[in-house]
C-alpha positions in Angstrom: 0.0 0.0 0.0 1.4 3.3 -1.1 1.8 5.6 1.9 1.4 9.4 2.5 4.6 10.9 2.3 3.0 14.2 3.9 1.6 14.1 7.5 -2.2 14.9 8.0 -1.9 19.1 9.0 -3.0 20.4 12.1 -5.7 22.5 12.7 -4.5 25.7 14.4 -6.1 29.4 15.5 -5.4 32.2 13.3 -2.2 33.9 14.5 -4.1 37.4 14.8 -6.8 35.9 16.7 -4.9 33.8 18.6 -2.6 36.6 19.9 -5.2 38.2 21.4 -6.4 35.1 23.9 -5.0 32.4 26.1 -6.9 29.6 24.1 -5.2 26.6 22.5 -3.1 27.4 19.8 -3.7 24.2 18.1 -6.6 22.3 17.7 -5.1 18.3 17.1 -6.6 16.0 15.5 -10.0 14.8 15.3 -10.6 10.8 14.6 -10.7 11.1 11.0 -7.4 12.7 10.6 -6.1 11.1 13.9 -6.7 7.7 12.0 -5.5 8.7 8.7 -1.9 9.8 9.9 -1.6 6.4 11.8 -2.3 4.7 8.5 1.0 6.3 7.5 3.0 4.6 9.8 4.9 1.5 8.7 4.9 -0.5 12.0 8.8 -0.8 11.4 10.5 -4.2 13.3 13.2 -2.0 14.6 11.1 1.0 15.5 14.0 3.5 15.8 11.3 6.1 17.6 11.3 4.2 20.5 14.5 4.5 21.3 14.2 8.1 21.0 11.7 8.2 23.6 13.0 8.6 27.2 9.9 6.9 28.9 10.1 4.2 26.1 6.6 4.1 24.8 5.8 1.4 22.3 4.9 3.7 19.8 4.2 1.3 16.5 2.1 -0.4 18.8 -0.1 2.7 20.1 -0.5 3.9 16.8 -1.4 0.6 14.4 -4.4 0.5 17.2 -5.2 4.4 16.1 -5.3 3.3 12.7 -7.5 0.4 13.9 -9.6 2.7 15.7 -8.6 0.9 18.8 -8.4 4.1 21.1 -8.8 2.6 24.1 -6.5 -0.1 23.6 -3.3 2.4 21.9 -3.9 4.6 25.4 -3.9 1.7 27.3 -0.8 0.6 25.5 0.7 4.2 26.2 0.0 4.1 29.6 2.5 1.5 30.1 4.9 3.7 30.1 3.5 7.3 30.7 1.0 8.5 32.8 1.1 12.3 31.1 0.4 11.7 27.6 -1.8 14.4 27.2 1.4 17.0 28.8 4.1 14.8 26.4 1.7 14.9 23.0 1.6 18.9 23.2 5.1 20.2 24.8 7.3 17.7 24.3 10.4 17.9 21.6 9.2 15.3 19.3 11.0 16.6 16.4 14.6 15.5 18.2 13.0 12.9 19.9 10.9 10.1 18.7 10.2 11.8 15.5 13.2 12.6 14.8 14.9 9.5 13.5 11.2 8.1 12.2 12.2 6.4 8.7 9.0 8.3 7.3 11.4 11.0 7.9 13.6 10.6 5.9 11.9 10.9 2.0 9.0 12.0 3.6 7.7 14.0 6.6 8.3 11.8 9.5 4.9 10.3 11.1 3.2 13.2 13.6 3.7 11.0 16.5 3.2 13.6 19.2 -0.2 14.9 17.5 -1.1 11.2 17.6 0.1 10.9 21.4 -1.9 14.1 22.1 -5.3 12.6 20.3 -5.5 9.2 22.0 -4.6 11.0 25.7 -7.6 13.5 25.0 -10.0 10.9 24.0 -9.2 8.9 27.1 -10.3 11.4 28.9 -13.6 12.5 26.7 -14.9 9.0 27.3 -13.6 8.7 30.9 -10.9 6.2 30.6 -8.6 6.1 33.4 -6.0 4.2 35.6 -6.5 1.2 37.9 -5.0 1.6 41.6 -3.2 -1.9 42.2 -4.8 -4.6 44.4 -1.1 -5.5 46.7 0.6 -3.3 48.3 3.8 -4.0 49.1 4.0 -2.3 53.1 6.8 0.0 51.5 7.0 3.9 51.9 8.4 6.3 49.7 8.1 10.1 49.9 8.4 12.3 46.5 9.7 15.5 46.7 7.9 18.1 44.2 4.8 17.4 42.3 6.8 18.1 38.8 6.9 16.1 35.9 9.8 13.8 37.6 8.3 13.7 40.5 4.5 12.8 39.0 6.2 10.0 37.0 8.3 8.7 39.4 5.4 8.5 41.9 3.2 6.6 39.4 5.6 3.8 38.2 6.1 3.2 42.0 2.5 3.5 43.1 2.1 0.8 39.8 4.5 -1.5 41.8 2.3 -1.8 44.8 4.4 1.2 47.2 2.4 3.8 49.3 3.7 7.1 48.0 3.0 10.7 49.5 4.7 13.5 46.9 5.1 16.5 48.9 4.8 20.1 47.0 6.0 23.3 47.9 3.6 25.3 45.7 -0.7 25.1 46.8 -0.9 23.4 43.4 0.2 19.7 41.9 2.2 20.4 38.4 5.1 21.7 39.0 6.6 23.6 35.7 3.4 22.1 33.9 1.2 24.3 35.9 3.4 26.9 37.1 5.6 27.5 33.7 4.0 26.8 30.4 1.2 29.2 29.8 -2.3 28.6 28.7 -2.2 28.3 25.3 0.4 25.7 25.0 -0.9 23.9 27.9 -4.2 24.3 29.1 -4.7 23.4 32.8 -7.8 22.3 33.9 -8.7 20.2 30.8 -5.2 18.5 30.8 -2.6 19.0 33.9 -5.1 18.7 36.5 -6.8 15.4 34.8 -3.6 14.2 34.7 -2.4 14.9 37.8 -6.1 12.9 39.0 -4.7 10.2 37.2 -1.8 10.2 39.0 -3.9 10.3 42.5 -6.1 7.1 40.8 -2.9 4.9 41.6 -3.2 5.2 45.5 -0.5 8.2 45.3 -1.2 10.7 47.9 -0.2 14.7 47.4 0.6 17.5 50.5 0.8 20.6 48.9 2.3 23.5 50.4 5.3 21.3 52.2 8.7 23.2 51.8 11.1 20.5 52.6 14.0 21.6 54.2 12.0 24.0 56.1 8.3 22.6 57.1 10.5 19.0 57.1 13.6 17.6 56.7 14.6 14.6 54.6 16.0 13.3 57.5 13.3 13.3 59.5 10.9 11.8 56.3 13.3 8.9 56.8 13.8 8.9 61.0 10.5 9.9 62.4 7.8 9.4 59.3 8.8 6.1 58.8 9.8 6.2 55.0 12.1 3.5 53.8 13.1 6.0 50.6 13.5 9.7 49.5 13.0 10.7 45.3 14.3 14.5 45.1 11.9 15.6 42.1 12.0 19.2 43.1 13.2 21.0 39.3 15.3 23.8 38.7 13.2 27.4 40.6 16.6 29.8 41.0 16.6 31.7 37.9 19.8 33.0 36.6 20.5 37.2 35.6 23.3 39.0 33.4 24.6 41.0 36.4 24.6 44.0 34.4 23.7 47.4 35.3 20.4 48.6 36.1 19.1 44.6 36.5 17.8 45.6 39.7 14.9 48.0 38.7 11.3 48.0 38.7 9.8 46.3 35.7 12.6 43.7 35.2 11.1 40.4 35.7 13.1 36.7 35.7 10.8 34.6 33.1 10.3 31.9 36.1 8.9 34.7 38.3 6.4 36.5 35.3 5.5 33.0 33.9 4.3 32.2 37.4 2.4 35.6 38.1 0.4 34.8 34.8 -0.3 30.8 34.9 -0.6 29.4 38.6 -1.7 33.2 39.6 -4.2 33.3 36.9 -3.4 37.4 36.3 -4.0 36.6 32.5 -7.7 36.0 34.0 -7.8 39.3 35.6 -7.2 38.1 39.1 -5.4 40.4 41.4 -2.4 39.1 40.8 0.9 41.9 40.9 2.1 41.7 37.4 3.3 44.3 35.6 1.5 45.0 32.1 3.9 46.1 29.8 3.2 47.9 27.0 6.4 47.3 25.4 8.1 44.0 26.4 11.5 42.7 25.9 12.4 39.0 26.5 16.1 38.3 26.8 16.6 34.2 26.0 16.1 32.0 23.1 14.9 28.6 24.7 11.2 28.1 25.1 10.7 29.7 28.3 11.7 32.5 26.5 8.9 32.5 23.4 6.4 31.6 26.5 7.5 34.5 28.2 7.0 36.6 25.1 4.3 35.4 23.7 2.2 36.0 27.3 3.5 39.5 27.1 2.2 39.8 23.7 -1.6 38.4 24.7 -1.5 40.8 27.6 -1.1 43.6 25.4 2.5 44.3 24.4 4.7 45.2 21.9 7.4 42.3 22.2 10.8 41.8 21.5 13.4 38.8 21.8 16.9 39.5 22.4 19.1 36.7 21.7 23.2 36.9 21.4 23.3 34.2 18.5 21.8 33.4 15.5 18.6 31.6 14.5 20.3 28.5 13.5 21.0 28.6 17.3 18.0 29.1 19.1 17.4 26.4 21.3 13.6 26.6 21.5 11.5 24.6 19.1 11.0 25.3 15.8 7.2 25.2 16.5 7.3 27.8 18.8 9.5 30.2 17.2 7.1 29.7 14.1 4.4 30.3 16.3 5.8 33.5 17.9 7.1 34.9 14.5 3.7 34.3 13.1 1.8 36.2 16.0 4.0 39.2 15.4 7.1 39.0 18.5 10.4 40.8 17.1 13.5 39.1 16.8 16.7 40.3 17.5 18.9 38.0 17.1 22.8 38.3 17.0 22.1 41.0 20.0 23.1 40.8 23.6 22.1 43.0 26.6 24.9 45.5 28.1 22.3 47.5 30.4 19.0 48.2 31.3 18.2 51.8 31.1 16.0 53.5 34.5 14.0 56.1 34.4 14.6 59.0 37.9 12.0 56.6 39.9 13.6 53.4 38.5 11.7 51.9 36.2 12.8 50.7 33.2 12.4 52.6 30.6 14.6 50.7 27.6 17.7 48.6 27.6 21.1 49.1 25.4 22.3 46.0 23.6 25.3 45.6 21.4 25.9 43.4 18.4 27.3 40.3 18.0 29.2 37.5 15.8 30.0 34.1 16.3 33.5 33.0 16.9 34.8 29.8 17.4 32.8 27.0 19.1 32.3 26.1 22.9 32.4 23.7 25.4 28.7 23.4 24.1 29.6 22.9 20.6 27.9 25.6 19.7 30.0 28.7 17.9 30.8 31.6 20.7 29.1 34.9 20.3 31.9 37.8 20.0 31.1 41.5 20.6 31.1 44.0 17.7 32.7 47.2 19.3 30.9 50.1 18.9 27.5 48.8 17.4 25.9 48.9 20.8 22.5 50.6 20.2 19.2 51.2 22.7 15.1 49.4 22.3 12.7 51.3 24.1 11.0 49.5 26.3 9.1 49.8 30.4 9.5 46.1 30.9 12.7 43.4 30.8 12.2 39.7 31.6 14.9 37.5 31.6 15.2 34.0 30.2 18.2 32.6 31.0 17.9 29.4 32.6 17.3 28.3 36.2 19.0 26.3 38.5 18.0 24.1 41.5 17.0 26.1 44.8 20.2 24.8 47.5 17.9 24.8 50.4 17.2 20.7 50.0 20.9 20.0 50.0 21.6 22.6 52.4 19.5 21.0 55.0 20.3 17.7 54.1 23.7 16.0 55.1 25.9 13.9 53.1 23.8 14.9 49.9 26.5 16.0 47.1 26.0 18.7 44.4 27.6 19.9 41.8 29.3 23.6 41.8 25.8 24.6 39.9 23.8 23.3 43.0 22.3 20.2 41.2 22.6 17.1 43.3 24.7 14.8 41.9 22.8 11.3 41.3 24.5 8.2 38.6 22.0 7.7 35.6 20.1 5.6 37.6 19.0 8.4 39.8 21.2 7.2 43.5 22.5 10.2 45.4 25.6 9.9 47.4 23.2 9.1 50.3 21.6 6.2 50.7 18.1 5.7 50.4 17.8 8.7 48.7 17.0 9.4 44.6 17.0 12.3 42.7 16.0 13.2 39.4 15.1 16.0 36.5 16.2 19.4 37.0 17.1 19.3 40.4 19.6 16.8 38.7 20.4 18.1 35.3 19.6 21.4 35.9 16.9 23.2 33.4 15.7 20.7 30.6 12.5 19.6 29.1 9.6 18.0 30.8 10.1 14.3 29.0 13.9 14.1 29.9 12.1 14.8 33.3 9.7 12.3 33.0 12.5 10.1 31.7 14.9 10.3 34.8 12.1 9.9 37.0 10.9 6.4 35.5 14.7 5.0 35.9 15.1 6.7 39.0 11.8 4.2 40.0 12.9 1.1 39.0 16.0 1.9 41.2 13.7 2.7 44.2 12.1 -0.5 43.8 15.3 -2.7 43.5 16.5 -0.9 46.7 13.7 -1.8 48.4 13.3 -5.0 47.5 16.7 -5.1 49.3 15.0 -4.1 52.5 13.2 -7.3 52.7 
C-alpha cells in the first residue's frame, strides 16, 4: 500500500486571533485525521522512535491500534509507560525525539507521533478512561519530593509497583513547571494538567501541597521519624539566573520563572489580582522556550514584544514550533544581539535597555560557535519592561538541610544515571539533577530513578 509521504496538518487558531487570547493554539486531531496519519506509519520491526523516547513508549504499537480505531486499547498501550500523555503529546520535543529518526522522515515528513500521542490521551479522557490503583501493596513507603513532571512519574511507576507514596509540594498546586511554567495556550490546565495529575492520584499516590522541605520537614526526619524507607528528590530547577549588568535591579525587570508564574498558577491573565506588571512594550532576553512563552504571554497581555538573543537563529534552542508560532503572532526578533544595560528612568523603572551586536566565533564547550562583541555597534530598544530568560538552577535549600547529599558547583545534586545520590536511600531526578531541561527528559529520569527505588527496596526485605 502506497503511503502518504506528507503528514495529516493540524488545525491551528489564526495567529491574529490567537494573539489576542489564552486559548489553545492548536486544535489536534480529530478521529478522522487522527486515523489517517496512523495509517501512515509503517509498524517498522526496529522502531527507531522508541529509542528516542525517554519513557520508552511502544509507539508502533499505540498507533497501528489508532489506525485500527482501537483508542482505548493504543492509550492503554501508552499508559504502560506514561502516565502524562496528554502534557508529552503537546510540549514535548518530538521533532529530536521520537520523530526525529522516524524512517517516514527521511523521503518523507516523519509520522506526527506527538499529534497522535496528544489525540489518544484527549480521547481517554472524553470518554472517561482512566487508571486502575493496584490490588497488593507491598507495606513500603516512599516520599516524593515536588509534584513536577519527575516527580508525578516517578510517583506513578512506584505506586504501579504496589508502594504507598506521598509527593510532597512546595507550591498550593500539583504540576510543577506544567502548571506553574508553560502558559495557557500551549498547555491548558484544567482540561489537561489537572486530569492528569487525578490520574496520577487514581494509583493510591497521595499529594501534601504547600510542604517546603527543608523548612516545614527535613529529609532526615521523612526517613527517621515518618517512617519512609526511601526519598525521590523531584524538586526542578526554581533559582533563575540574571546578566549582572547594570540597572538589572529595577522595577519592571522580571526573571521569566517569576512572570511565567504571576500569569499561569496566579491566573493574572484572568484578571485576578495578581501583581504583574502590564507592559506595553516588552523585551524577552533568552532564546529557549521559556523565552517565546515568556513573550508570547506579554504579547496576549497587550504588548509590543521583542526577543533579544546573542546568536543566531540556527542557534535558538527553543522549538522550531514555537518560534514559528511566535514569528507568526507578530514578537520581534533580534537576534545576533546581547544586553549590556538596562536603562532607568529618575523613579527606576525601566524605561529601555542598550544592547550591542554580536558575531559568532569559534565553538564552545557546548559545541555551539561563541558569540563575540562588535565594538561600537551597541544601540538602545525602548521599552518599560525586561524579563529575563536565562535558565534556572535548583534552589540549594534541600541539600543545604540535608547531610551527606552531594552537588555539583551549579547546585544540582549529583545522582549516577540511575537516579542514587551519594546518600543512601535517597534518589534524585530532573532538574534538580540536570539542571533546566524539558519536561520528558524529566519524565524520563524519574521512571529509571523508580525502577531503582524499587530494587532498593526490595533489598529491604
Amino acid at each position: 500500500m502506497a503511503r502518504a509521504m506528507k503528514r495529516v496538518p493540524v488545525r491551528e487558531q489564526e495567529p491574529k486571533v490567537r494573539a489576542a487570547n489564552f486559548e489553545e493554539v492548536s486544535y489536534g486531531y480529530n478521529e478522522e485525521e487522527a486515523v489517517a496519519e496512523a495509517k501512515r506509519c509503517l509498524n517498522c520491526k526496529n522502531p527507531r522512535c522508541v529509542g528516542g523516547c525517554p519513557v520508552s513508549i511502544n509507539i508502533p504499537k499505540f498507533i497501528h491500534f489508532v489506525s485500527e480505531r482501537q483508542f482505548e486499547e493504543a492509550f492503554k498501550t501508552i499508559q504502560e509507560s506514561s502516565l502524562l500523555p496528554a502534557v508529552c503529546g503537546r510540549v514535548c520535543p518530538q521533532e529530536t525525539q521520537c520523530e526525529g529518526p522516524c524512517v517516514m522522515g527521511i523521503k518523507g515528513e516523519a509520522i506526527a507521533i506527538g499529534k497522535l500521542e496528544r489525540f489518544v490521551a484527549d480521547w481517554a479522557r472524553e470518554h472517561h478512561i482512566v487508571p486502575e490503583k493496584p490490588d497488593f501493596s507491598t507495606g513500603k513507603k516512599v516520599a516524593v519530593i515536588g509534584a513536577g513532571p519527575a516527580g508525578l512519574t516517578c510517583a506513578s511507576e512506584l505506586a504501579k509497583k504496589g508502594h504507598d507514596v506521598t509527593i510532597f509540594e512546595a507550591l498550593h498546586e500539583a504540576g510543577g513547571v506544567l502548571v506553574y511554567g508553560i502558559p495557557e495556550f500551549r498547555l491548558p490546565k484544567e482540561k489537561v494538567v489537572a486530569k492528569e495529575v487525578e490520574n496520577v492520584k487514581r494509583l493510591g499516590v497521595k499529594i501534601e501541597t504547600d510542604v517546603v522541605i527543608g523548612k516545614s520537614v527535613t529529609i532526615d526526619e521523612l526517613l527517621d521519624e515518618e517512617g519512609f524507607d526511601a526519598v525521590f528528590i523531584g524538586s526542578g530547577a526554581g533559582l533563575p539566573r540574571f546578566m549582572n549588568i547594570p540597572g538589572e535591579q529595577a522595577n519592571g525587570v522580571y526573571s521569566a520563572n517569576e512572570y511565567l508564574t504571576r500569569n499561569n498558577l496566579m491566573k493574572a491573565f484572568k484578571g485576578y489580582d495578581t501583581p504583574i506588571h502590564r507592559g506595553k512594550k516588552v523585551v524577552v532576553v533568552g532564546g529557549g522556550n521559556v523565552a517565546m512563552d515568556a513573550a508570547r504571554t506579554a504579547l496576549r497581555l497587550g504588548a509590543d514584544t521583542h526577543i533579544v538573543y546573542r546568536r543566531s537563529e540556527a542557534e535558538l534552542p527553543a522549538r522550531a514550533e514555537e518560534v514559528h508560532h511566535a514569528k507568526e503572532e507578530g514578537i520581534q526578533f533580534h537576534l545576533l544581539t546581547n544586553p549590556v544595560e538596562i536603562l532607568v528612568d529618575d523613579e527606576d523603572w525601566v524605561k529601555g535597555i542598550r544592547v550591542i551586536k554580536m558575531e559568532l566565533g569559534e565553538p564552545d564547550d557546548s559545541g555551539r560557535r561563541r558569540p563575540i562583541e562588535i565594538p561600537g555597534s551597541e544601540y538602545d530598544i525602548d521599552a518599560d519592561t525586561v524579563i529575563m530568560a536565562l535558565g534556572t538552577s535548583p534552589n540549594p535549600l534541600i541539600s543545604s538541610t540535608t547531610e551527606g547529599l552531594d552537588v555539583n558547583k551549579w547546585q544540582c545534586i549529583v545522582a549516577d544515571d540511575e537516579g542514587a545520590t551519594s546518600r543512601k536511600g535517597i534518589f534524585a531526578g530532573g532538574d534538580a539533577v540536570s539542571g533546566a531541561a524539558t519536561v520528558i527528559l524529566a519524565m524520563g529520569a524519574g521512571k529509571k530513578a523508580a525502577a531503582s527505588i524499587d530494587a532498593y527496596l526490595k533489598t529491604l526485605d
